[in-house]
C-alpha positions in Angstrom: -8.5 -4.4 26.9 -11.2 -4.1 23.7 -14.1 -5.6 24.4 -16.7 -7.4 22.1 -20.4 -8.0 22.1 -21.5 -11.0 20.8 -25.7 -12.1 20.9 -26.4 -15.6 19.8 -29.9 -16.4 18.5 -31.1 -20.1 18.8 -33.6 -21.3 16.6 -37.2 -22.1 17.9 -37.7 -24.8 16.4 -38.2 -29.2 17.9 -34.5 -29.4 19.4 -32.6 -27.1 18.3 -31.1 -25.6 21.4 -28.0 -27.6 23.0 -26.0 -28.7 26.2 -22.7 -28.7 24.1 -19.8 -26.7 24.3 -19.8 -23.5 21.6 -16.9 -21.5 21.2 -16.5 -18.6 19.0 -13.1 -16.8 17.3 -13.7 -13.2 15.7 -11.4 -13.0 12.6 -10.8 -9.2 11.2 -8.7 -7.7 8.9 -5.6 -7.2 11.2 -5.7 -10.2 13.4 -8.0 -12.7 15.6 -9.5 -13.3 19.1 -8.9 -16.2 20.7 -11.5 -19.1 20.9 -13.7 -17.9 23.2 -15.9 -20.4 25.3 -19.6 -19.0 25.6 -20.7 -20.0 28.6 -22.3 -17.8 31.5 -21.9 -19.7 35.1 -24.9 -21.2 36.6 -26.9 -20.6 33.2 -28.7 -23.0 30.8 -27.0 -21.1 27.6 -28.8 -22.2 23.9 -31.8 -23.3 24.4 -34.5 -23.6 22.2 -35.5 -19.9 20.6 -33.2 -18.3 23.2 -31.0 -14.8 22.5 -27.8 -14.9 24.5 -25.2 -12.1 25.1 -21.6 -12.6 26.0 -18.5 -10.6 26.0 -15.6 -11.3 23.9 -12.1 -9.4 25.3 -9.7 -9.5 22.7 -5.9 -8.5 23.3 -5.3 -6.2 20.8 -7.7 -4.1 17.6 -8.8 -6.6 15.2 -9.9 -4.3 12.6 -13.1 -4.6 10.4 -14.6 -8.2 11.4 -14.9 -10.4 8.3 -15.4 -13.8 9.8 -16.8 -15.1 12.8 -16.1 -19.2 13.5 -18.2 -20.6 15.6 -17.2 -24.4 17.2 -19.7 -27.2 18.6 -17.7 -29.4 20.8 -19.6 -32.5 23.0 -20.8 -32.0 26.0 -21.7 -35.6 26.8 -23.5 -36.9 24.1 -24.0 -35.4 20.2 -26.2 -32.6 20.5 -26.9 -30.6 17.4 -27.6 -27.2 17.6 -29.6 -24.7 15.3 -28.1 -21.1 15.4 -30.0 -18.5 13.9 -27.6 -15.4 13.5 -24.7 -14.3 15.6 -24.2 -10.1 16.3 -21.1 -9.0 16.8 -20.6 -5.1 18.6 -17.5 -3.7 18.2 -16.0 -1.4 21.4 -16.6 1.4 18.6 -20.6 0.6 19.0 -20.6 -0.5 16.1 -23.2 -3.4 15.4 -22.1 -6.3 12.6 -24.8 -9.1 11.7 -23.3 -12.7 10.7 -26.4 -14.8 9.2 -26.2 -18.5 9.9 -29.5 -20.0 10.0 -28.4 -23.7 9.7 -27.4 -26.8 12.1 -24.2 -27.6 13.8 -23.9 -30.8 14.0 -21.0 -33.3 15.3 -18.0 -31.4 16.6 -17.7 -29.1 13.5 -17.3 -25.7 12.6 -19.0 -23.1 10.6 -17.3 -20.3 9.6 -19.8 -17.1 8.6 -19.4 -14.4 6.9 -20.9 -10.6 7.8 -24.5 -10.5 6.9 -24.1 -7.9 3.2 -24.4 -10.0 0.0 -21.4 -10.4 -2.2 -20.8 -11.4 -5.6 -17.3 -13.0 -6.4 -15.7 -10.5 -8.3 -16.1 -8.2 -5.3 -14.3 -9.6 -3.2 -10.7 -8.7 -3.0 -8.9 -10.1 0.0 -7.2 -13.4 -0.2 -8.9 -14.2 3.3 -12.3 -14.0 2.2 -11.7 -16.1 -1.6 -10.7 -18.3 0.2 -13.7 -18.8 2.5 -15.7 -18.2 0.1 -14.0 -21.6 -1.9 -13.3 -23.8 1.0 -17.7 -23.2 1.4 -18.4 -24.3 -1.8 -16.0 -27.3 -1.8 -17.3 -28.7 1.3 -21.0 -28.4 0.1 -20.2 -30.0 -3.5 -18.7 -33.2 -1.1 -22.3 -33.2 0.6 -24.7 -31.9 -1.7 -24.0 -34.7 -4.5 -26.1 -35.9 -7.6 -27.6 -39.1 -8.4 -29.7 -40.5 -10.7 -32.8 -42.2 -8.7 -34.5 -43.4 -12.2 -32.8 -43.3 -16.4 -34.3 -40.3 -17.5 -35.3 -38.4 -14.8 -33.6 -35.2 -13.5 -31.3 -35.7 -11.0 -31.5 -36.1 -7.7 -30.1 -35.6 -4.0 -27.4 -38.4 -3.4 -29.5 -40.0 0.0 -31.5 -42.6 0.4 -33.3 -42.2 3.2 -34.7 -39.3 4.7 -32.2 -39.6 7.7 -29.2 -39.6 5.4 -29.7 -36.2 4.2 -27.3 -33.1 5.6 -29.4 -32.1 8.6 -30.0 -28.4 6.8 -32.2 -29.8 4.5 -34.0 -32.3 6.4 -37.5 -31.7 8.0 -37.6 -30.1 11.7 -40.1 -33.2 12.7 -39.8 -36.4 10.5 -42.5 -37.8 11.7 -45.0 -34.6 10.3 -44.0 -35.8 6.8 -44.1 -39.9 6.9 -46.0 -40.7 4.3 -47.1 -43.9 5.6 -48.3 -42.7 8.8 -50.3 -39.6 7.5 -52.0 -41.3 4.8 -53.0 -44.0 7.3 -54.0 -41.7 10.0 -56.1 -40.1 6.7 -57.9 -43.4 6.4 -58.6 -43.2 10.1 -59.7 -39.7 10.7 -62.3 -40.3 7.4 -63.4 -43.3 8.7 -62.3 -45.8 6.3 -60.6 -48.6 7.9 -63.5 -50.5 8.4 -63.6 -50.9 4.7 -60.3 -51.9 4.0 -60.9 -55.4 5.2 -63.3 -55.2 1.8 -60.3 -54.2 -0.5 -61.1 -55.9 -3.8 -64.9 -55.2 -3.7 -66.9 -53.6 -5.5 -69.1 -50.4 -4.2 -72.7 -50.6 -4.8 -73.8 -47.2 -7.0 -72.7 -43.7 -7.1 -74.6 -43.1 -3.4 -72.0 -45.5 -2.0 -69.2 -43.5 -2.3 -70.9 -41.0 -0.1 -70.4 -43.5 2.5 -66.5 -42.5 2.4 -66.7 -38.5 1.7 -69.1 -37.6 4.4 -66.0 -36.6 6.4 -64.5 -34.5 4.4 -66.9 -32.3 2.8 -65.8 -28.7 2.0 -67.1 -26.0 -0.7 -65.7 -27.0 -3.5 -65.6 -30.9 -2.6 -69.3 -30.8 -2.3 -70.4 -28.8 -5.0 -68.1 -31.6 -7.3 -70.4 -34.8 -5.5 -73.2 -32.8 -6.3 -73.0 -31.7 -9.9 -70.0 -34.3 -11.1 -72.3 -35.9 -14.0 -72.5 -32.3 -15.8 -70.6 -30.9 -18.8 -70.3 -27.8 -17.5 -68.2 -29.2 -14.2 -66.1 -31.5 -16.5 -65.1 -28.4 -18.8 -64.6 -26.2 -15.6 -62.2 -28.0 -14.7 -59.6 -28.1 -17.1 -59.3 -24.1 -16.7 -59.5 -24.1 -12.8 -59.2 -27.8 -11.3 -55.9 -29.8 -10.1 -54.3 -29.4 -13.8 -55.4 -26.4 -15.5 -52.0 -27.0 -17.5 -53.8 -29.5 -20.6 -56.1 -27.6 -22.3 -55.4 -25.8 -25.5 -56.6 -23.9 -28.4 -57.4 -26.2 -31.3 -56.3 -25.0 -34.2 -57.1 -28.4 -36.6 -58.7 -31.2 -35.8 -56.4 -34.0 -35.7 -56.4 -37.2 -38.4 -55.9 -39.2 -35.4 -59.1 -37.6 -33.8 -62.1 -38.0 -36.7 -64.1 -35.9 -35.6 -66.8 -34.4 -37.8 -69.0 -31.4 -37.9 -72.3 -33.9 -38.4 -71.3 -35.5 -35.1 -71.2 -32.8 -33.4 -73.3 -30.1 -34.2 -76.5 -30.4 -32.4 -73.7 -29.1 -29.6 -72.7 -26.0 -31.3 -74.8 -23.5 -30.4 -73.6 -20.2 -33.0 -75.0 -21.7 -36.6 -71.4 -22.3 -37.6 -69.8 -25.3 -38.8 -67.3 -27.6 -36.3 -64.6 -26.0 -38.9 -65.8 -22.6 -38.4 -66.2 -23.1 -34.7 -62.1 -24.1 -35.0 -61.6 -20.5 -37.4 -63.4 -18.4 -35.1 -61.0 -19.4 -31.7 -64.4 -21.5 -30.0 -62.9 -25.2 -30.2 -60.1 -26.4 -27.2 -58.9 -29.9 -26.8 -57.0 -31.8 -24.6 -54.5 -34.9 -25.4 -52.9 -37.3 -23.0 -51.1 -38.5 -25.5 -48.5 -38.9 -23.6 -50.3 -42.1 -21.9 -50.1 -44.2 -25.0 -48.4 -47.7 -24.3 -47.9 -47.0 -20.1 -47.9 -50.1 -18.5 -50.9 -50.4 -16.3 -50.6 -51.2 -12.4 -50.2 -55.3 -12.1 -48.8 -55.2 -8.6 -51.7 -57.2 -7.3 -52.4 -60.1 -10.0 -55.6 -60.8 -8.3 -57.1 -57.4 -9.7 -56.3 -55.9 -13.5 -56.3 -52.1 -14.1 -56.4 -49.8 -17.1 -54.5 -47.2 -18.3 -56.4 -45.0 -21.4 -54.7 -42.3 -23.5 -58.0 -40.2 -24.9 -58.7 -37.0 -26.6 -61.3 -34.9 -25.9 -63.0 -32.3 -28.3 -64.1 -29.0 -26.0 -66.6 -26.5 -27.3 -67.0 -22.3 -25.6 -70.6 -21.5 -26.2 -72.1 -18.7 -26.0 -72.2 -18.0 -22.4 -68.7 -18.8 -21.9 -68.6 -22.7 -20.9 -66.1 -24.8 -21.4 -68.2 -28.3 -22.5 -66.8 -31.6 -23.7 -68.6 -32.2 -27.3 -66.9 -34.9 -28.5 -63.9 -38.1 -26.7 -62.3 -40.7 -28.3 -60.7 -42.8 -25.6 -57.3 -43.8 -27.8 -54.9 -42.7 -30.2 -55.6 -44.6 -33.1 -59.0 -44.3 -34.8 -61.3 -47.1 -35.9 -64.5 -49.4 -35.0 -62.9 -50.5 -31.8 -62.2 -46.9 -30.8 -65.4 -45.0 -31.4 -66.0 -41.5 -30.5 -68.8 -41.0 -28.2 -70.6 -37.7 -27.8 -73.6 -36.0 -25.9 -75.8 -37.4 -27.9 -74.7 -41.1 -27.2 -76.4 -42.8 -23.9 -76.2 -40.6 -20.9 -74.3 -44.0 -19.2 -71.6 -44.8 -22.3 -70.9 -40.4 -21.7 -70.6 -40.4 -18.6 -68.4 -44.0 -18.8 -66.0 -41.9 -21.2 -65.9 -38.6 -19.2 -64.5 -40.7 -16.4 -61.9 -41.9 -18.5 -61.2 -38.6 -19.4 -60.5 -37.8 -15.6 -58.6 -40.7 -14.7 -56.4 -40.0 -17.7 -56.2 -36.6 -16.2 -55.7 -37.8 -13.0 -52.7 -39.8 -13.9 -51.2 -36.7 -15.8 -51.4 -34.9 -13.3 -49.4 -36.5 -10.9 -47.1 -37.7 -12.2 -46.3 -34.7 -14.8 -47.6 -31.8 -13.7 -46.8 -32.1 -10.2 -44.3 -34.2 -9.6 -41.7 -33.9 -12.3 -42.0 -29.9 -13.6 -42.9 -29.0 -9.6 -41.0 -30.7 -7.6 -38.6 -32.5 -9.3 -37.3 -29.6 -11.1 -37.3 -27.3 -7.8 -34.9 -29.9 -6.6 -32.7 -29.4 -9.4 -32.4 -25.9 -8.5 -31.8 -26.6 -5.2 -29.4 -28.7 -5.3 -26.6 -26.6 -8.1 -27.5 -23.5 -5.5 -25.8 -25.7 -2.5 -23.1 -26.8 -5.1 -22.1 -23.6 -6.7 -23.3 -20.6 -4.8 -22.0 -19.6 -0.8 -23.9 -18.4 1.6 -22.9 -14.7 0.8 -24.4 -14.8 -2.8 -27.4 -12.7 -3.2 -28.8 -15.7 -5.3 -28.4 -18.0 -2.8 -29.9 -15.1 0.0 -32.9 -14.8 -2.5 -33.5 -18.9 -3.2 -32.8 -20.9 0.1 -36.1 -20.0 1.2 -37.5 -21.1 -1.7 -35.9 -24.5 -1.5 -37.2 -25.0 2.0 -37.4 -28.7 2.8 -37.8 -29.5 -1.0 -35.0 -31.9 -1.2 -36.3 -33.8 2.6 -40.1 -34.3 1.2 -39.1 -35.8 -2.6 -36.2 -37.6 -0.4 -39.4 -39.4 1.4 -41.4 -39.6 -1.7 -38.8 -41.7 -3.5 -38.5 -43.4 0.5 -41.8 -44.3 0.5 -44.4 -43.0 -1.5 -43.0 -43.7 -5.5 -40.8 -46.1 -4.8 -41.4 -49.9 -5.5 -44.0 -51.6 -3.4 -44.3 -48.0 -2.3 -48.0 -46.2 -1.5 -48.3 -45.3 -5.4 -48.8 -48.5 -6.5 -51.3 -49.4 -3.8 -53.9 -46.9 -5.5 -53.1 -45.8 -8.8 -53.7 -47.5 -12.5 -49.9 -46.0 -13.4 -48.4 -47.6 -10.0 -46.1 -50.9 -10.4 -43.9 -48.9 -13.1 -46.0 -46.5 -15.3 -45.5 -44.0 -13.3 -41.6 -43.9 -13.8 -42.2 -44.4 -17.7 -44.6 -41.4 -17.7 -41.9 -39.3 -16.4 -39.0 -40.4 -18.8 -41.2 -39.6 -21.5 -42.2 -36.3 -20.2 -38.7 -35.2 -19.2 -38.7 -35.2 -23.5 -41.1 -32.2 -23.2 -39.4 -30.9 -20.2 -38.1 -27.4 -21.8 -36.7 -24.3 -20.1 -39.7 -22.0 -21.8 -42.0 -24.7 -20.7 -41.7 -23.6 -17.2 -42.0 -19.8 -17.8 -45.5 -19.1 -17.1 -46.8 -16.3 -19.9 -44.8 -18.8 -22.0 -46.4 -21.8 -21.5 -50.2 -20.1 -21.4 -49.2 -18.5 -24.9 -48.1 -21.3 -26.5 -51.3 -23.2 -25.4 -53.3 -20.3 -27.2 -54.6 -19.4 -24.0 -53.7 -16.0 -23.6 -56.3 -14.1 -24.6 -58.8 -13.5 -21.1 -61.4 -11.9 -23.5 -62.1 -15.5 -25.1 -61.9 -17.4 -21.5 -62.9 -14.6 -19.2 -62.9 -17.7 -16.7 -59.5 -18.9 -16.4 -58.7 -18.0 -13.0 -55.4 -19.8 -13.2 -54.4 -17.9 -15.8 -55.2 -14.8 -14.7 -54.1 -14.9 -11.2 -50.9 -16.5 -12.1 -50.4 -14.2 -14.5 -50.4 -11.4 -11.5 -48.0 -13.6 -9.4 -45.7 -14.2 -11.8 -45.3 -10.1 -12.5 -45.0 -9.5 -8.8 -42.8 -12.2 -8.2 -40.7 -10.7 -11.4 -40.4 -7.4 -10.4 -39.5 -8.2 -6.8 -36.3 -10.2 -8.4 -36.0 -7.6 -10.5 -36.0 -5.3 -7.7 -33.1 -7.5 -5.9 -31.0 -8.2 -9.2 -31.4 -4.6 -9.7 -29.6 -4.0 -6.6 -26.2 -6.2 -7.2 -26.0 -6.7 -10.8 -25.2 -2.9 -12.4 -25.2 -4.4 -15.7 -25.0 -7.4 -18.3 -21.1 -7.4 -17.9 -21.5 -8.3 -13.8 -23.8 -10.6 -14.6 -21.0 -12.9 -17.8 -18.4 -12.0 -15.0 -20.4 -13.5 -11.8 -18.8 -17.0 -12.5 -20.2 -18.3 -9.8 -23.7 -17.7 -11.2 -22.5 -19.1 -13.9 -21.8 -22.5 -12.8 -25.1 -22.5 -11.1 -27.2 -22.1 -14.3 -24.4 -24.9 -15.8 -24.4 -27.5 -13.1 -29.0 -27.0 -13.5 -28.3 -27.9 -17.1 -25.6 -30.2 -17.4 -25.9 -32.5 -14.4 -29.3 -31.4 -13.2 -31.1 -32.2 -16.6 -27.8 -34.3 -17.8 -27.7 -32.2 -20.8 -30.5 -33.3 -22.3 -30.7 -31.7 -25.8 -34.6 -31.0 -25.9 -34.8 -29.5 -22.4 -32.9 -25.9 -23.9 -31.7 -25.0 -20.1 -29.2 -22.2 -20.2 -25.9 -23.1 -19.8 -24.9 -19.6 -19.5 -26.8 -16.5 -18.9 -25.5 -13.2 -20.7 -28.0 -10.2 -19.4 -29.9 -8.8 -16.5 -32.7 -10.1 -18.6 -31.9 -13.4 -18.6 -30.8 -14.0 -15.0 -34.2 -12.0 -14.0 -36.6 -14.9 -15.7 -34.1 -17.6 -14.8 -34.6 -17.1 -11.1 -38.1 -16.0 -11.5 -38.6 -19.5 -12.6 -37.3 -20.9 -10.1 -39.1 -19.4 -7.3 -42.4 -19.4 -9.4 -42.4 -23.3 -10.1 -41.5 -23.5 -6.2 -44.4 -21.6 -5.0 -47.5 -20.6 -7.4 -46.9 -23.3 -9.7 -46.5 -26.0 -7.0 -49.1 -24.4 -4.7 -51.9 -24.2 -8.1 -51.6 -28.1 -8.7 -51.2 -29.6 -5.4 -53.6 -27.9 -2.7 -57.0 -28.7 -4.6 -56.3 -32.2 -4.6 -58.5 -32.3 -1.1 -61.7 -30.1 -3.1 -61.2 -31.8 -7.0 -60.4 -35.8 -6.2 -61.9 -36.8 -2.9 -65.1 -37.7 -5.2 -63.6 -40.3 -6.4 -65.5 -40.8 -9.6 -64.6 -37.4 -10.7 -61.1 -38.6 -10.4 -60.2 -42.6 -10.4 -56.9 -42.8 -9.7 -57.6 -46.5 -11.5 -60.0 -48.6 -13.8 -60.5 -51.9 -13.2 -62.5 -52.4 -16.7 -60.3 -51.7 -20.2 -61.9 -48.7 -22.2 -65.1 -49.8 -23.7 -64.4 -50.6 -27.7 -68.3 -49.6 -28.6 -71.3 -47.8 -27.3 -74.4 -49.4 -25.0 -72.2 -51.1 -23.4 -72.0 -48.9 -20.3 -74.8 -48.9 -17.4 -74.6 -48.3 -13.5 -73.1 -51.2 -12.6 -71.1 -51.8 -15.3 -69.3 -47.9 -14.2 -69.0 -49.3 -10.9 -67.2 -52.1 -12.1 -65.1 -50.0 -13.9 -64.2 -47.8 -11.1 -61.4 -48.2 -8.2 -62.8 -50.5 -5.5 -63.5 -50.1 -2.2 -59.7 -50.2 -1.0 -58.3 -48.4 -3.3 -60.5 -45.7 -2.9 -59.7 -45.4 0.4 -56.0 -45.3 -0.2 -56.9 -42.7 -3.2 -58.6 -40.7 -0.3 -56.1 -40.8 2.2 -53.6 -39.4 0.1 -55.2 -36.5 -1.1 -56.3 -35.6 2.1 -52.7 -35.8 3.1 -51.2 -34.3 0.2 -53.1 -31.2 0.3 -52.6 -30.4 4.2 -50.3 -27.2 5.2 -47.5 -27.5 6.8 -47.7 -26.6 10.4 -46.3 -23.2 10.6 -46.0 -22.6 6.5 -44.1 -19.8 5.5 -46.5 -18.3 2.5 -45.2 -16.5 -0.3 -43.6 -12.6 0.4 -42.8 -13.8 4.1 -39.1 -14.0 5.1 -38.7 -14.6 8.5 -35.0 -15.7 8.7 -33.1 -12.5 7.2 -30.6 -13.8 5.3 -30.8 -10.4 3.6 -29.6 -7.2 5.6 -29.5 -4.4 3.0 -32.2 -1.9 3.5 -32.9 -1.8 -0.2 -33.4 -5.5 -0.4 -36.0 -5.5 3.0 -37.5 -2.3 1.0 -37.8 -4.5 -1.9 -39.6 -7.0 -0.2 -42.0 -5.1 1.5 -43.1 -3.8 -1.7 -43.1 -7.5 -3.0 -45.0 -8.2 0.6 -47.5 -5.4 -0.3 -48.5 -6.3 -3.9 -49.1 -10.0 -3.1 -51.7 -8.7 -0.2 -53.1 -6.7 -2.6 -53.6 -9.3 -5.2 -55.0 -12.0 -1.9 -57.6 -9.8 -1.5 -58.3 -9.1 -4.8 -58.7 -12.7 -5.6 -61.0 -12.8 -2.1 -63.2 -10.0 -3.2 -63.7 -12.2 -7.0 -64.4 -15.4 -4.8 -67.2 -14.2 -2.1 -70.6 -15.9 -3.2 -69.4 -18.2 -6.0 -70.3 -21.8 -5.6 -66.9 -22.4 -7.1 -63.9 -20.3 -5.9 -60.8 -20.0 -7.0 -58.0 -19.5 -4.3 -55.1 -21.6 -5.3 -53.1 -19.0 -7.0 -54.1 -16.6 -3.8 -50.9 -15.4 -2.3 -51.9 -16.0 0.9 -52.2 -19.4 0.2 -49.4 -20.3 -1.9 -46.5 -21.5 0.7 -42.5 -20.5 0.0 -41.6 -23.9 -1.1 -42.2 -27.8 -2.3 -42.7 -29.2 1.1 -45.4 -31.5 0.8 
């Protein structure tokens, strides 16, 4: 009587091994096994992280194996069970690999195809279509749209964290609860014992000290320290939290009246402010895009302020990026003056914090939340929809979409929502927050989120005029490695543009992105369709790009740029100033977020710029969903160049007092997961 082999792998993750019943039923191409019960007498089988082997004796051949259905039945109570991969050796010795690497859950079953990528037009058998579409029409009944806000790109169809398909929910809840992080934050700094003080007012700049001492690091320090200066405020915009504003100035804006006897005492070549413009040495930055947000009024007992300025940035000679000239609205007039280097060092300073809270608020809500993870979740959810597990896309994106959909799930649970920790803290809570994104959805485009693309059309290509930008220039090495390993995988399945039109599975991927993802928004310029090699090589380059680098480059330096909080107020409690000698120490204080709302602000970028315990960085793939050799060559060679560049990057970084590390491989994680 043939015998089969079958090893189970258990995942090691919290509870993931089980005391319920599993069967298993080999399907091949002339016949099936019976259902087998897995089960060795007097042993604990499936627990957590365990590899069990069992023998399968099957009445007659069963030719190739195609399928292997595995059932969870109850024991005594619901136990779900994580199973990793299931090998299959046939009594030829031949060894078959089934990937699986997701939950059972309830008494269903999961049916799993051999571990060798597919597209849809290769497959020929009736038996394995229609797998293949009974996989996609069970996911498109759990993995379902819905629009949390007007405007926005979609979202997961879940309320709650717990209501989410178990494959896509965090391992431990309780390592991503907002609320209890951000309050254990406030503990571990030391900052309860001012919370009791929440509307009042700190003393002076020193004060503020009183709440950082805990959390001092490099970078952190070096900001406390030198905050006030023009080089630091420049710095920033290249190499900060959102290195994504600044752009070449190519005219000065009417709305911006600035002129070259304002500001000339600050140009250091003998050229006009209009040659200075000509010759590629003039940058500004324009949020714009805050005009007319409502400004937090969740707590009527305290008003905040919301500030839309443009600032006027100047390269001298030794490379610096300094602030020359800010205007702190959009319309130009007495009440809006523009204040400059030359004003009083207090009503500069005043309007250089502006300029960072501004930032602040642009940040994120725009530059992290909606075009990271927002639009990773979009991708996300159209790969569930439209593409099975035996897709070579879906192989090369699931572990980029790694717990994206469970930690935006909680943000919209707890952390953006109404009443949620947003609007404890920040000057766009109570509301703003959810305009700023509708109106940045209207600059959402497709190009926007390629990389080269969006430095070039900032004029910010050119690394001989900003030798500096670090952000640039490492993510400009990322985004080539990360290219030419999907190249390298694309390469591998897709002979030509033709497989690529015929794949109409990818197809419906890149549609279901545009269509309901970004509900066909006419300004946005997704793909509907994808016609080359070309075209499905920067599609899913984006993807995993905006998962990892981008995400990774404007989220982990919230801990070194924003815990000093005047370098980055996530409110004001004083409307801009609408003339100059106004401004002196206490009158910044009073400007600035008070005592509770700095501690809240603290908290949560603590918290927001923590690793996951046991992150999976960039090039590593532990759960091989791939088994080709040339794929696991491909991504050794990715693995390779992305240590390479890490140390690279270390090598630029040892003895500045400012290093740059958030576009280092090593420290970029897979995914959106916090």
């Amino acid at each position: 009587m043939p015998s089969y082999t079958v090893t189970v792998s258990t995942g090691s993750q919290w509870f993931a091994g089980t005391d319920d019943y599993i069967y298993i039923t080999l399907v091949g191409t002339e016949g099936c096994s019976e259902k087998t019960l897995l089960d060795k007498a007097l042993y604990n089988d499936f627990e957590r992280g365990a590899v069990d082997s069992y023998n399968v004796r099957v009445g007659e051949e069963l030719g190739e194996i195609v399928l292997v259905k595995i059932e969870k039945k109850k024991y005594w109570v619901q136990d779900d069970w994580y199973c990793r991969y299931i090998t299959v050796k046939t009594p030829s010795g031949e060894y078959l690999e089934f990937p699986c690497f997701r939950w059972l859950v309830d008494d269903k079953e999961v049916v799993l195809r051999d571990g060798r990528a597919h597209l849809p037009q290769d497959d020929k058998t009736s038996l394995v279509k229609q797998h293949r579409q009974k996989e996609l029409e069970m996911r498109r009944k759990t993995y379902r749209w819905k629009e949390w806000q007007p405007g926005f790109p979609m979202s997961i169809d879940a309320n709650r964290h717990s209501d989410l398909p178990r494959d896509i929910q965090f391992d431990s809840e309780k390592g991503v609860d907002f609320v209890l992080n951000y309050s254990k934050a406030i503990e571990n700094l030391c900052v309860n014992n001012f919370m009791h003080m929440f509307q009042s007012s700190w003393s002076d700049f020193n004060d503020f000290e009183t709440i950082f001492m805990r959390i001092k690091n490099t970078i952190s320090e070096y900001v406390m320290k030198h905050w006030k200066e023009d080089f630091m405020f420049g710095y920033q915009f290249l190499n900060g939290c959102n290195p994504v504003v600044i752009r070449k100035c190519t005219k000065i804006p009417d709305k911006f009246p600035v002129t070259n006897e304002m500001v000339s005492v600050s140009l250091e070549r003998d050229l006009t402010l209009e040659e200075e413009v000509e010759a590629g040495n003039i940058y500004i930055v324009d949020y714009e895009i805050l005009d007319g947000i409502s400004a937090n009024a969740t707590d009527p007992c305290t008003l905040q302020y919301v500030a839309a300025p443009i600032c006027l940035l100047y390269k001298n000679a030794q490379n610096k990026i300094l602030p020359i000239a800010i205007q702190l609205g959009q319309t130009p007039g007495e009440d809006s003056p523009i204040f400059l280097p030359t004003d009083g060092q207090y009503d500069w300073l005043l309007a250089k914090i502006w300029v960072r809270s501004a930032d602040f608020q642009q940040h994120q809500t725009v530059t992290h939340l909606l075009r990271t993870h927002l639009v990773t979740e979009v991708f996300g959810i159209a790969m569930y929809r439209q593409l099975p597990a035996v897709h070579p896309v879906y192989k090369l994106l699931i572990p980029h979409i790694r717990f994206t959909m469970a930690i935006n799930t909680k943000a919209r649970e707890q952390l953006i929502c109404e009443c949620g920790i947003f609007d404890k803290a920040n000057a766009t809570g109570g509301g703003g927050h959810v305009q700023l994104v509708q109106r940045a959805v209207k600059n959402l485009t497709y190009k926007s989120l390629c990389f080269p693309e969006m430095i070039k059309s900032r004029g910010m290509e050119d690394k001989n005029e900003l030798p500096t930008y670090f952000y640039r220039d490492d993510g400009e090495k990322v985004w080539e490695a990360t290219m030419s390993f999907v190249s390298d995988v694309v390469g591998i399945y897709y002979d030509s543009d033709e497989t690529v039109q015929e794949d109409e599975e990818i197809q419906a991927f890149v549609k279901d992105v545009c269509s309901f993802g970004m509900q066909d928004f006419d300004h946005c310029e997704f793909p509907k369709s994808l016609k080359t090699r070309e075209a499905l090589i920067e599609y899913l380059t984006v993807a995993v790009f905006s998962a990892s680098a981008q995400h990774a480059a404007v989220n982990f330096g919230q801990y070194d740029w924003c815990s000093w909080i005047p370098n980055a107020p996530s409110t004001m409690r004083r409307p801009p100033p609408n003339k100059k000698g106004l401004a002196d120490v206490n009158y910044i204080i009073e400007t600035l977020p008070d005592r509770g709302r700095s501690s809240w602000h603290l908290g949560a970028v603590w918290a927001l710029s923590q690793y996951q315990e046991g992150e999976l960085y960039l090039g590593m793939y532990p759960d091989e969903h791939f088994i080709e050799k040339p794929v696991k060559a491909a991504m050794k060679k990715f693995s390779k160049q992305l240590a390479e560049l890490s140390s690279s990057i270390k090598r630029r970084n040892e003895g500045k007092h400012l290093p740059y590390y958030n576009m280092s491989p090593d420290k970029i994680p897979n995914s959106v997961a916090v």
